[in-house]
Structure formats: C-alpha cells, structure tokens
C-alpha positions as CSV (number, residue, x, y, z in Angstrom):
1,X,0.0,0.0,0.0
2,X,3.1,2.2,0.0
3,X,3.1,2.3,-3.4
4,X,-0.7,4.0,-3.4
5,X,0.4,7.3,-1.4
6,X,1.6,8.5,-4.8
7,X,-1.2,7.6,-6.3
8,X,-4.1,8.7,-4.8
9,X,-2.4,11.3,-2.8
10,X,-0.7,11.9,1.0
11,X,-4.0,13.3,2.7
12,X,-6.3,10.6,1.1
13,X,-3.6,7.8,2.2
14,X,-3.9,9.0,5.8
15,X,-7.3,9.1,5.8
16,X,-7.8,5.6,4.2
17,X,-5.0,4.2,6.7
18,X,-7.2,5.8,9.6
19,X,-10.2,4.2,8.4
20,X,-8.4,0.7,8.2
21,X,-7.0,1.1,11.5
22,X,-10.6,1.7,12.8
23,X,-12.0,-1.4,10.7
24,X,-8.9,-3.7,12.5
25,X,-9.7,-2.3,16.0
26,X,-13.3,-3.1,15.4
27,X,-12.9,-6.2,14.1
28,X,-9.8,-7.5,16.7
29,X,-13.1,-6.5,19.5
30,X,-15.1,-9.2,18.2
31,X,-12.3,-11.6,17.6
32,X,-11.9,-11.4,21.5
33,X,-15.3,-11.7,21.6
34,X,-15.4,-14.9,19.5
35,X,-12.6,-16.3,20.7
36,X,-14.3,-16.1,24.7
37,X,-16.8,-17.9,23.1
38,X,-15.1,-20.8,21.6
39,X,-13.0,-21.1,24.8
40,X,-16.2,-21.2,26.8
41,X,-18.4,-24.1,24.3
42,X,-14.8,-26.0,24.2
43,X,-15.2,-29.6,25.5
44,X,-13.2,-29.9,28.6
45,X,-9.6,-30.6,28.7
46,X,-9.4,-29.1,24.9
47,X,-6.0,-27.2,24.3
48,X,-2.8,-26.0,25.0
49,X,-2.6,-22.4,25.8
50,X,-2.7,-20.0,22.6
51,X,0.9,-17.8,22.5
52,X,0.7,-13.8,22.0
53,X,0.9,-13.6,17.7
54,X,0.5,-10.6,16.1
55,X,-3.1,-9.7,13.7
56,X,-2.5,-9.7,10.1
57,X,-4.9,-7.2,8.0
58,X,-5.1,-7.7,4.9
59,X,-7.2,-5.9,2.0
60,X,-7.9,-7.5,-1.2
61,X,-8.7,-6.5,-4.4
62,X,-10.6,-8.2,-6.8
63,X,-10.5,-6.6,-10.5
64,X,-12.9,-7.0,-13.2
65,X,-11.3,-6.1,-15.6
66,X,-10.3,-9.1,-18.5
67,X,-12.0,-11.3,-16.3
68,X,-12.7,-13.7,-18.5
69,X,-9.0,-14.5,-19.4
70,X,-8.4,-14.5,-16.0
71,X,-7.3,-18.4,-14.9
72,X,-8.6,-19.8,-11.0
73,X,-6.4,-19.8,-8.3
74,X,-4.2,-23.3,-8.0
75,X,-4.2,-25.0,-4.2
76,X,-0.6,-23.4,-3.8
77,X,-2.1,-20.1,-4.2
78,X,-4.9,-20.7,-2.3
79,X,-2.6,-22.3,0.3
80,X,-0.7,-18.9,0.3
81,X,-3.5,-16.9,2.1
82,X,-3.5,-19.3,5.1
83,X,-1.6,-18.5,8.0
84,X,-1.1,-20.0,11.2
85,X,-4.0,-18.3,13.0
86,X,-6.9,-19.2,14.9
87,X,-9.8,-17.1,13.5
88,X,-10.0,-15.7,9.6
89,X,-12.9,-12.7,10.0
90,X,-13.5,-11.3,6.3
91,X,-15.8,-8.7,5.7
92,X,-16.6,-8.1,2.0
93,X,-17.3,-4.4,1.0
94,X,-20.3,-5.3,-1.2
95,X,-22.3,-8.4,-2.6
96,X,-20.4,-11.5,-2.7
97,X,-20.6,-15.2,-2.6
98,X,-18.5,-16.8,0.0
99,X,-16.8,-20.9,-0.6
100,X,-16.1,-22.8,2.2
101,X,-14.2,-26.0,1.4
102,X,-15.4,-28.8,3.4
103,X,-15.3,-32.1,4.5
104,X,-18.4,-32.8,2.6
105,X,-16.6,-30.6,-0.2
106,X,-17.5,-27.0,-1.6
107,X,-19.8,-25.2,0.5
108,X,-21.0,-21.6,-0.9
109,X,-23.3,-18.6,0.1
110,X,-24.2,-15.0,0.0
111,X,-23.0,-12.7,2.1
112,X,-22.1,-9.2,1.7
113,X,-21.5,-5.8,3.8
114,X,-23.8,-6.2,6.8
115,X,-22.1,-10.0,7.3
116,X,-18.8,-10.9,9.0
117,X,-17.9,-14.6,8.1
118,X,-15.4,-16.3,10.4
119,X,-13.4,-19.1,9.4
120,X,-11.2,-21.0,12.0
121,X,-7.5,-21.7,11.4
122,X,-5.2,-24.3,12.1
123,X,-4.3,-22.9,15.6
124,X,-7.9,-23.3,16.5
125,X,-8.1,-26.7,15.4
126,X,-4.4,-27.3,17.5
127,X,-5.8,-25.6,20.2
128,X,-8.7,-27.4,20.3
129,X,-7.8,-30.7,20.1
130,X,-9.5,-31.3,16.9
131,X,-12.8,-30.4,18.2
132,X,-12.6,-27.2,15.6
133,X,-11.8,-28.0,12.3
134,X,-9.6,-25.7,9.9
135,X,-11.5,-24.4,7.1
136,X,-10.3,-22.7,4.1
137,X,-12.6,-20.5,2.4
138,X,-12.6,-17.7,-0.8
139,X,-15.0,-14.5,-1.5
140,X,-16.2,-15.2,-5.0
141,X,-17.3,-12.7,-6.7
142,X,-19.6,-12.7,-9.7
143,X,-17.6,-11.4,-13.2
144,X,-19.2,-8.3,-14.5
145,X,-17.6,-7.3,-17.5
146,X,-19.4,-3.7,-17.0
147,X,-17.8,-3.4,-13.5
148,X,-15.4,-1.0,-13.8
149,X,-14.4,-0.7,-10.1
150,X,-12.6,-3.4,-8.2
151,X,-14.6,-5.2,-5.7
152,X,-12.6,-5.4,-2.3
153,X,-12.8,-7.2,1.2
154,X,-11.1,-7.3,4.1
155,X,-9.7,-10.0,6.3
156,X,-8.6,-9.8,9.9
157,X,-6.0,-13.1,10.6
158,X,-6.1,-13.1,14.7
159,X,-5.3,-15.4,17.5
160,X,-7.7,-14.2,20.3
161,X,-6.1,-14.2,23.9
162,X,-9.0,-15.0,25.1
163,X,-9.5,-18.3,24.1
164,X,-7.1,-19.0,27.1
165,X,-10.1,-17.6,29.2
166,X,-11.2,-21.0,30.6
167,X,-7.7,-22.3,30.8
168,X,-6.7,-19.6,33.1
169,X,-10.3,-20.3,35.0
170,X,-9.6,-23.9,35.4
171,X,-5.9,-23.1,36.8
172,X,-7.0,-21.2,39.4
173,X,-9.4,-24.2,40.7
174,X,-8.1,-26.8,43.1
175,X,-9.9,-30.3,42.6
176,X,-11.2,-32.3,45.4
177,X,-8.2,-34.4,45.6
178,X,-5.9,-31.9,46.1
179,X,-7.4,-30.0,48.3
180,X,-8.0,-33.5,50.6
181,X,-4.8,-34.4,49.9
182,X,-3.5,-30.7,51.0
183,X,-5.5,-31.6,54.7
184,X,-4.0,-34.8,55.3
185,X,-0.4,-33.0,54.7
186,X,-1.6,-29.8,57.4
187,X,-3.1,-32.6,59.4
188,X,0.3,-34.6,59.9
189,X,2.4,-31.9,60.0
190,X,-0.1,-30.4,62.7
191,X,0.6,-33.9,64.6
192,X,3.8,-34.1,64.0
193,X,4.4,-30.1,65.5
194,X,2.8,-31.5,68.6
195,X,4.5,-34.3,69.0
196,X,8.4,-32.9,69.1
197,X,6.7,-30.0,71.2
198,X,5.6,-32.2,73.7
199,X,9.6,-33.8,73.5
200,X,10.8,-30.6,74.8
201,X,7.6,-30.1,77.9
C-alpha cells in the first residue's frame, strides 16, 4: 500500500490508513469476543494455551477487468493466504458469494457488507484438540464485464487471547483431591508439630 500514497495522494492515504486502523480495531473487539466464546463451548480438557501472535490485515482486491481471461487460483495459491492463525474474519465491501471448502466438499453462500464470516485456522483446530476444524474458504465474486471498479474485502488473521479464558479459570481451581490431599499433609504436619513440642515439655 506504500506504493498507493503516490497515487491517490498523501492526505487521502492517511485518511484511508485511519479508516483501516478503525476497521482492524473493530474487528480485533469481536475476535476477542469470539474467541471467549469458543474457549467457553470448548469440550473440557481441549488445548494447550494460545501464544501472543500478532493480527494480520489484509485488503484484497478483486479486478474485473479481462475477467474472462483471468485463470482460478491453484491450491498453492490458495494455500498462500492461510496462515497459522486461529480465526479468519472477512468482511466483504459489497455483494459476494463466500466458498467454504469442506469435509463434505465445496460449501458456498451469499454474504455481503452487513455480514462478517469467520473461518477457523489451524491454531484453533491445535488448540482445540481437533474439536474445531480448519477451514479454508474464498470470496467469490460474480464477473461483471461492465464493472469498472474493483470489488474489495477485508480479512482480519487473529489469534484471540481469550480463548485461554477458561484455561486460566480452570488453573485457578483446586480439585477435590488436592485439596484432601493438602488436609492430610496440614493434618500430619499439625501432629507431628505437637508431637516434638511435647519432646521438649
């Protein structure tokens, strides 16, 4: 994006950098969000404790132009965009279709401007134990040889401290066991205090 201050200008670069910086705050709020949410609906036991990464935001752009001669992405490419992440949040900037690769294979819907879809990265699925799968998933959006502006989204690549939340609950909590077992050790020492006291009366 360097490369566009001479383009479009120095005080139109700093206010589109401000607006992105206000689009990644916004959406790094609801990645905490989500990610206290998967830590909370996790199955008990799931993970190892998620390591301070730094977000990745990324802006994409999607030209219309000679559309038709354009070719499809290969896996490599595809590959490319995935980091190692928990959560993916893209937030297309008008009308697309979204594709999920699946399990069951290609999974696609609508989405657009009012929608934030959330794709969870390998991380997640580390973290989790397998519980959460890793997804990979691509806006598509619809050639329109009239288009003449670029369609663009945005995608937040986060790892959410607080999917640690109920690790650091569950750390805090003595089981049963240990707390009889921390009795019996008061207990005997208490018995044993008495007993070299009474040595000495």
């Amino acid at each position: 994006m360097e490369g566009e201050r001479d383009v479009i200008g120095t005080e139109k670069y700093r206010k589109f950098s401000q607006k992105m910086e206000n689009v990644g705050r916004t959406l790094e709020v609801i990645a905490e969000e989500l990610g206290r949410v998967f830590s909370e609906n996790a199955a008990k036991g799931s993970g190892k404790r998620i390591r301070e990464r730094e977000s990745v935001l990324c802006l994409y752009r999607h030209s219309h132009e000679g559309v038709l001669d354009q070719k499809p992405p290969s896996d490599s490419e595809k590959n490319c965009k995935s980091c190692d992440h928990a959560l993916s949040l893209h937030l297309p900037v008008k009308q697309a279709e979204f594709c999920v690769q699946s399990e069951r294979g290609p999974l696609s819907f609508d989405t657009g401007p009012d929608t934030i879809v959330v794709t969870a990265g390998e991380l997640l699925e580390e973290w989790s134990l397998g519980e959460f799968k890793f997804v990979s998933g691509e806006m598509i959006f619809e050639p329109d040889i009239h288009e003449s502006q670029a369609s663009l989204f945005i995608e937040l690549k986060c790892s959410p401290l607080t999917l640690n939340h109920e690790l650091n609950k569950i750390s805090k909590t003595i089981s049963l066991v240990d707390q009889l077992f921390i009795v019996l050790i008061v207990a005997f020492l208490y018995k044993f205090v008495v007993f070299i006291s009474s040595q000495f009366t």
